[in-house]
N, CA, C and O atoms as CSV, one atom per row, in Angstrom:
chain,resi,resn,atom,element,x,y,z
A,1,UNK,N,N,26.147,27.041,44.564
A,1,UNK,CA,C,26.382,25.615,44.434
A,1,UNK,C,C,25.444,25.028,43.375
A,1,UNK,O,O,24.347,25.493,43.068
A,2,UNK,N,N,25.823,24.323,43.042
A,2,UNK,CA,C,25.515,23.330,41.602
A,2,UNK,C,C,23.804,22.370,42.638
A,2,UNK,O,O,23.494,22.128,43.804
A,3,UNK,N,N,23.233,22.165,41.303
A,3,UNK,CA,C,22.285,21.827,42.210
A,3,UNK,C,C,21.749,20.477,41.231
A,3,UNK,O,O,20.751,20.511,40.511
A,4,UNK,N,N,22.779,19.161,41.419
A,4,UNK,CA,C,22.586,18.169,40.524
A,4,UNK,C,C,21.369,17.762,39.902
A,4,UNK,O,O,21.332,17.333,38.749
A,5,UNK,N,N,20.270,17.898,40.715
A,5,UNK,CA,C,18.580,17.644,40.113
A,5,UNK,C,C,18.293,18.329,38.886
A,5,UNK,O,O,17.804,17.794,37.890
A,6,UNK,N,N,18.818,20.286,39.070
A,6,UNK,CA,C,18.732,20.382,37.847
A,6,UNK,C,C,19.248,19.764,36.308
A,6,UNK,O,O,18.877,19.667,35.138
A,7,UNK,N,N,19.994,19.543,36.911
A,7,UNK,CA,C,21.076,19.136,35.702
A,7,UNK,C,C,20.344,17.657,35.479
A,7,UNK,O,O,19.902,17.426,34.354
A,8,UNK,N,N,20.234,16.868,36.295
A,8,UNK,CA,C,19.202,15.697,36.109
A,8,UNK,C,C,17.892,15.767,34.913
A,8,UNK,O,O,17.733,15.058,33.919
A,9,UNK,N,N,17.250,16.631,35.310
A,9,UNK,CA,C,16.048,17.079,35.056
A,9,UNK,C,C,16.143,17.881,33.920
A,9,UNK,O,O,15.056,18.066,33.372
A,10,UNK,N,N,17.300,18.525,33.288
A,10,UNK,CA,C,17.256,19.023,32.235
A,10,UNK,C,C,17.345,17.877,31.039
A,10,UNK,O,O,16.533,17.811,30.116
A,11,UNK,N,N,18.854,16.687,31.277
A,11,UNK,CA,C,19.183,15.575,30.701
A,11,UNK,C,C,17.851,15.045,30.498
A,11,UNK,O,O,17.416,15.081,29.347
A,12,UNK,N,N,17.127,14.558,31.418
A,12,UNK,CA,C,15.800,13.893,31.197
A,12,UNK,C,C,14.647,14.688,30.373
A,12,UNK,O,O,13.716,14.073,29.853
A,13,UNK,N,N,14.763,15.955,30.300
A,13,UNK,CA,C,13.543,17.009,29.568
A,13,UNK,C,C,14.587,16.583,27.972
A,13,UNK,O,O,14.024,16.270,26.923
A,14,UNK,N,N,15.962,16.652,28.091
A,14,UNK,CA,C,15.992,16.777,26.429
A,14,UNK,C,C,15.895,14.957,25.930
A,14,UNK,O,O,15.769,14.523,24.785
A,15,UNK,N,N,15.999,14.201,27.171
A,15,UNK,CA,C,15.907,13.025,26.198
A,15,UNK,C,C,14.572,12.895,25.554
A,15,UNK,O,O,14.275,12.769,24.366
A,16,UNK,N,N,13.822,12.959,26.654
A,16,UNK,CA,C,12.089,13.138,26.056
A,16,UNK,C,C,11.596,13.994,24.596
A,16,UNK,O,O,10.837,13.775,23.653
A,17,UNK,N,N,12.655,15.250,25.106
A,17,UNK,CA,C,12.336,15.797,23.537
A,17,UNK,C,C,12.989,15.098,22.443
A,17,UNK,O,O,12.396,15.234,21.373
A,18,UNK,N,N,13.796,14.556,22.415
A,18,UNK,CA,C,14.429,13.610,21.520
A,18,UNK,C,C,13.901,12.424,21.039
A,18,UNK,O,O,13.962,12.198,19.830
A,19,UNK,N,N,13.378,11.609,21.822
A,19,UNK,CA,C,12.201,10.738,21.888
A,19,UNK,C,C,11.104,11.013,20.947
A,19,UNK,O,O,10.833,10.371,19.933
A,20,UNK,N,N,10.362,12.308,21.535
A,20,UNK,CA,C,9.051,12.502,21.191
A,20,UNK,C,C,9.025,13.019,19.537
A,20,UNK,O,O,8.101,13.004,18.724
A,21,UNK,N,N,10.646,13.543,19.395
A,21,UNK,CA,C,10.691,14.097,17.834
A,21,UNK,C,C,11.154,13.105,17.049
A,21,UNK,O,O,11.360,13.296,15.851
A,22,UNK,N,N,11.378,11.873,17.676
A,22,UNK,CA,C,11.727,10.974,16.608
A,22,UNK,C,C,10.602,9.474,16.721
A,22,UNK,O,O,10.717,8.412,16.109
A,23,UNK,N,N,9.606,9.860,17.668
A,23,UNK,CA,C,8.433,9.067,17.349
A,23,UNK,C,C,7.189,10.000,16.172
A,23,UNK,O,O,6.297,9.507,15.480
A,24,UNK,N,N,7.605,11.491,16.331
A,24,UNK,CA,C,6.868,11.931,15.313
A,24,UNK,C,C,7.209,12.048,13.992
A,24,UNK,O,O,6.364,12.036,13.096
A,25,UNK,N,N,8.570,12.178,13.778
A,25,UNK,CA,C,9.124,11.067,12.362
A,25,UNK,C,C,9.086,10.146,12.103
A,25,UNK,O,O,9.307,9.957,10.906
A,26,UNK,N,N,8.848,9.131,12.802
A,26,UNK,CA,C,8.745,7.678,12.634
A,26,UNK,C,C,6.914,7.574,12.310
A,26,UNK,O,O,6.353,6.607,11.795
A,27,UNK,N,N,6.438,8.496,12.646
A,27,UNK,CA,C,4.834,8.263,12.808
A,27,UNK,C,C,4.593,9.012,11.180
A,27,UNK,O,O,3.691,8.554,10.478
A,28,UNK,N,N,5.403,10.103,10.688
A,28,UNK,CA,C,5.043,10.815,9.847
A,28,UNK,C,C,5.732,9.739,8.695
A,28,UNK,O,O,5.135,9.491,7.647
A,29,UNK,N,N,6.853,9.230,8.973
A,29,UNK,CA,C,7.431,7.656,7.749
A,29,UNK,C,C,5.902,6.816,7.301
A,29,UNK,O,O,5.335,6.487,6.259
A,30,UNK,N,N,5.647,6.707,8.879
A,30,UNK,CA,C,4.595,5.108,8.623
A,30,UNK,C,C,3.234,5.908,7.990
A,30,UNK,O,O,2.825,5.350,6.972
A,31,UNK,N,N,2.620,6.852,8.308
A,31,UNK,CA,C,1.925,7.467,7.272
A,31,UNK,C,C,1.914,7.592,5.540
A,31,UNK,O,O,1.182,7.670,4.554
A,32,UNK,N,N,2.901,7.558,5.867
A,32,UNK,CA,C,3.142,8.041,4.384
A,32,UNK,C,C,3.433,6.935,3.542
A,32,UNK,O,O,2.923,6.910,2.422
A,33,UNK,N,N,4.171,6.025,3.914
A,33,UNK,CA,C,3.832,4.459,3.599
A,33,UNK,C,C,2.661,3.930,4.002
A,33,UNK,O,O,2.799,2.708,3.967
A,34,UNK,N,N,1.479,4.246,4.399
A,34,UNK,CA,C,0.418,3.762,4.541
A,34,UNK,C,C,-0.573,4.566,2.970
A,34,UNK,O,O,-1.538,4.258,2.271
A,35,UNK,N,N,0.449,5.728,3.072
A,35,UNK,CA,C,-0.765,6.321,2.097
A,35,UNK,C,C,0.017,5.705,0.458
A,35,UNK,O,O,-0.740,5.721,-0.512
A,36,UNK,N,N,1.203,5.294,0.275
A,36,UNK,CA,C,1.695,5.215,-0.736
A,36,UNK,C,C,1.192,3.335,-1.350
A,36,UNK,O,O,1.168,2.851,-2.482
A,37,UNK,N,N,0.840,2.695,0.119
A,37,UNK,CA,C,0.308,1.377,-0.330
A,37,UNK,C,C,-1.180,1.346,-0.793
A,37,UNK,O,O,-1.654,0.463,-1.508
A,38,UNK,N,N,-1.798,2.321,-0.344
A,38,UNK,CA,C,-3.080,2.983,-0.903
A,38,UNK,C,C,-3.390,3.230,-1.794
A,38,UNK,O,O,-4.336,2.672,-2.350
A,39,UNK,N,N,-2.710,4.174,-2.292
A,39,UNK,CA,C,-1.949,4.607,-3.652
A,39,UNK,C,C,-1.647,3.414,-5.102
A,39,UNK,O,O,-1.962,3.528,-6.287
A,40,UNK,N,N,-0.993,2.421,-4.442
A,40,UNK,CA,C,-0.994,1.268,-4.986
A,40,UNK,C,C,-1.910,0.160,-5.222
A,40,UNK,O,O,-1.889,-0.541,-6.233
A,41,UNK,N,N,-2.617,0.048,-4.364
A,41,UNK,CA,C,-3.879,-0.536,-4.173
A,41,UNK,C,C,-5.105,-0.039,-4.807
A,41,UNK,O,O,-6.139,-0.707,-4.789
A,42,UNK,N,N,-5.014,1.291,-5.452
A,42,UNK,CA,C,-5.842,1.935,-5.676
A,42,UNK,C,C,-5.039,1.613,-7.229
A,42,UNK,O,O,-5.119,0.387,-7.302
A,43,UNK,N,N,-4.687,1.849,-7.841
A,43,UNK,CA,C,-3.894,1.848,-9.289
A,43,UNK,C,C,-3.923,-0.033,-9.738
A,43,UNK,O,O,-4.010,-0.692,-10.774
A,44,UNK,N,N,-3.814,-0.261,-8.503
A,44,UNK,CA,C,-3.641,-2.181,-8.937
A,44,UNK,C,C,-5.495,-2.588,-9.125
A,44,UNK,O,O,-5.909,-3.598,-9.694
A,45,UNK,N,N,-6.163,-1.767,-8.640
A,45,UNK,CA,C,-7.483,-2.187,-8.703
A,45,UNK,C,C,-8.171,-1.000,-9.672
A,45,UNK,O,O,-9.399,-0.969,-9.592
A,46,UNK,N,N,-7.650,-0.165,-10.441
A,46,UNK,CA,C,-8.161,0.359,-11.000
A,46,UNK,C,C,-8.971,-0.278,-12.751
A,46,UNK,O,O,-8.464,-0.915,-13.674
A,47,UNK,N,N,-10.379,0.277,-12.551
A,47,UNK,CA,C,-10.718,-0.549,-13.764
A,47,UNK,C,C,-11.779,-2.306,-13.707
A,47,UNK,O,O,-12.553,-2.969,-14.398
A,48,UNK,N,N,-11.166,-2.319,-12.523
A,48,UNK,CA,C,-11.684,-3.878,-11.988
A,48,UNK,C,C,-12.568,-4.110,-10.989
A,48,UNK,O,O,-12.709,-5.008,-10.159
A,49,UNK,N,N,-13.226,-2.937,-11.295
A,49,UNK,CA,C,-14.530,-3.316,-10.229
A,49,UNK,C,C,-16.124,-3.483,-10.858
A,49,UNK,O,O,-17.264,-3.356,-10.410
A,50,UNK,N,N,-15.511,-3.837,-12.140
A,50,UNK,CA,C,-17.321,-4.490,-12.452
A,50,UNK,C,C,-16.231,-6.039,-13.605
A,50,UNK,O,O,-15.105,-6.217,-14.071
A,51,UNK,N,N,-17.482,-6.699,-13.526
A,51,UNK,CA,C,-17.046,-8.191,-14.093
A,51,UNK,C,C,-17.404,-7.795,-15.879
A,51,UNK,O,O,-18.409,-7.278,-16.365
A,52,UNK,N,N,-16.172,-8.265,-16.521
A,52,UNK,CA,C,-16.537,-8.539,-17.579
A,52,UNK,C,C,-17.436,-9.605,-18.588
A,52,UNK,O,O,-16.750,-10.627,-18.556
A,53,UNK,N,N,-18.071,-9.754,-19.058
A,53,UNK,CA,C,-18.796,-11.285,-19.302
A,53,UNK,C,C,-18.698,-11.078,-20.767
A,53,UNK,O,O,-19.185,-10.198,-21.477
A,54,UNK,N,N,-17.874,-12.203,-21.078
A,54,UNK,CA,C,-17.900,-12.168,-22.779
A,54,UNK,C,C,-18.397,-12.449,-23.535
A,54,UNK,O,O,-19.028,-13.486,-23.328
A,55,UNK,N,N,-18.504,-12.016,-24.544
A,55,UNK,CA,C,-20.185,-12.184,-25.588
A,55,UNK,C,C,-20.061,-13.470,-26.365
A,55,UNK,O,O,-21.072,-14.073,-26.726
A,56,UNK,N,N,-18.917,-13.877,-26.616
A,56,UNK,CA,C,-18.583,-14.641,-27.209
A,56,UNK,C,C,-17.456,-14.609,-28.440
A,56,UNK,O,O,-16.940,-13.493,-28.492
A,57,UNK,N,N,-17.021,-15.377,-29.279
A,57,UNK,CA,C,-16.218,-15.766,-30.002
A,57,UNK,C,C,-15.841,-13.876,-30.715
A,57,UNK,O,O,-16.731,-13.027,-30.755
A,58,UNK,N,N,-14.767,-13.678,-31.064
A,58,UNK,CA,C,-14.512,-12.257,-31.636
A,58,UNK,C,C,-13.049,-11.824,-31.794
A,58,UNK,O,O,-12.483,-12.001,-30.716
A,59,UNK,N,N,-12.331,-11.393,-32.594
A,59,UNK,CA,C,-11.212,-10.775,-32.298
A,59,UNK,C,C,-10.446,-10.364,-31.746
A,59,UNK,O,O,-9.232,-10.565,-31.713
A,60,UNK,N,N,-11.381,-9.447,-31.014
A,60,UNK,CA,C,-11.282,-8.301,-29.690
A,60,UNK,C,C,-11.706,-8.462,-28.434
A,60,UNK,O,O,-11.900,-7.669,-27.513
A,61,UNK,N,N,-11.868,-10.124,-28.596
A,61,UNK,CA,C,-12.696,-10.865,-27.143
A,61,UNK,C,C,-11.681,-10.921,-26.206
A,61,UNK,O,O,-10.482,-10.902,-26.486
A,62,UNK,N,N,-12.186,-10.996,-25.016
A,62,UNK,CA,C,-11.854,-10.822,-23.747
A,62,UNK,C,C,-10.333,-11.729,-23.649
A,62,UNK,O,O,-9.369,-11.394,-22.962
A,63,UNK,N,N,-10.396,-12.587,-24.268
A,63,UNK,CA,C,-9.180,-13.593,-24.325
A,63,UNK,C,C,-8.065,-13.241,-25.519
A,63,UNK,O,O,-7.114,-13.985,-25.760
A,64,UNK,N,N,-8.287,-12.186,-26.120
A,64,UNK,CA,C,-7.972,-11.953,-27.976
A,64,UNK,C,C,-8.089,-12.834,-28.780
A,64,UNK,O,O,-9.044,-12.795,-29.555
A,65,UNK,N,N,-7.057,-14.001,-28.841
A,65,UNK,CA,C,-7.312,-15.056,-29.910
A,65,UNK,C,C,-8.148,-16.188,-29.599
A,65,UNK,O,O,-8.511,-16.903,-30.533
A,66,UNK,N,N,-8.548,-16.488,-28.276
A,66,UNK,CA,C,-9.395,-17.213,-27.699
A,66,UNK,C,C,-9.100,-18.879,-27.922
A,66,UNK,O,O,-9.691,-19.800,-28.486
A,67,UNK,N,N,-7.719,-18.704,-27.074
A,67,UNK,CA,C,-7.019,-19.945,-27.384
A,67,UNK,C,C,-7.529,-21.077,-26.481
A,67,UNK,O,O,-7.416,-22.265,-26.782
A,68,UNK,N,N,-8.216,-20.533,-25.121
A,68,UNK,CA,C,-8.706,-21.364,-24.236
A,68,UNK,C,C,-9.880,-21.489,-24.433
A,68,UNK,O,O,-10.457,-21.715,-23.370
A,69,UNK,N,N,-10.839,-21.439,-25.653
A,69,UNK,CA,C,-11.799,-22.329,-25.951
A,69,UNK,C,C,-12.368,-23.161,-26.182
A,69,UNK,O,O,-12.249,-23.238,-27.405
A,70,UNK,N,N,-13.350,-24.420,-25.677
A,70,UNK,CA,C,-13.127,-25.503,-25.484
A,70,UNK,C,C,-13.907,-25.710,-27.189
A,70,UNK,O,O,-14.794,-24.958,-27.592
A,71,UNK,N,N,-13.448,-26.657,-27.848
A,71,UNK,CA,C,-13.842,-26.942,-29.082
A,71,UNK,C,C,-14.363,-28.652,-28.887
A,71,UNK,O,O,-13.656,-29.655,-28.987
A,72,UNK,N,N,-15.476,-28.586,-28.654
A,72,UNK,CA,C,-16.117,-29.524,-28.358
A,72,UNK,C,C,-16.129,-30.723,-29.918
A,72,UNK,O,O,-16.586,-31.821,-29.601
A,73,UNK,N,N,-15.739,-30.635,-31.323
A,73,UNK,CA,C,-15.069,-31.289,-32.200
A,73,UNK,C,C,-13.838,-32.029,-32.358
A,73,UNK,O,O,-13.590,-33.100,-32.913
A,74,UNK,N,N,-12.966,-30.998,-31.587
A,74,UNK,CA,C,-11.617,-31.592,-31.519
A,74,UNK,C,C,-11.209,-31.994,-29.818
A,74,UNK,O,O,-10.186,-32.622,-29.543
A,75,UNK,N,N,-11.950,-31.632,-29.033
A,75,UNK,CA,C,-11.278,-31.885,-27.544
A,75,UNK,C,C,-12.287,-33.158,-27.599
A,75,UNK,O,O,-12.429,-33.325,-26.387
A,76,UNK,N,N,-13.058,-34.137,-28.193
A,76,UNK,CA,C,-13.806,-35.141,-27.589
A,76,UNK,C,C,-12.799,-36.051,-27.731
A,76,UNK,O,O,-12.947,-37.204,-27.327
């Protein structure tokens, strides 16, 4: 005779495994989007961790043509 518990108890062992393998894909997704915003964060801040301070007026100055300089002759 058939012994319904098993059959219970098997249904319930594979949902769990089903479960548990698709919280460890879902865990191995969010990793990996954690490491790829990292990734990004790391490339968006690359270069920019000391302050530039500009020497002043130049070609090759921090601004290039240094259009936002205040010209204390013509802005009075």
């Amino acid at each position: 005779m058939n012994d319904p518990y098993k059959n219970m108890l098997e249904m319930q062992q594979a949902m769990l495994e089903g479960w548990m393998n698709s919280t460890n894909q879902m865990m191995q997704y969010w990793k990996h989007l954690i490491e790829l915003q990292e990734r990004l964060m790391q490339h968006a801040t690359f270069g920019r961790d000391h302050v530039e301070i500009d020497d002043g007026p130049s070609f090759t100055g921090k601004y290039g043509k240094r259009r936002f300089d205040i010209d204390p002759e013509r802005d009075v």
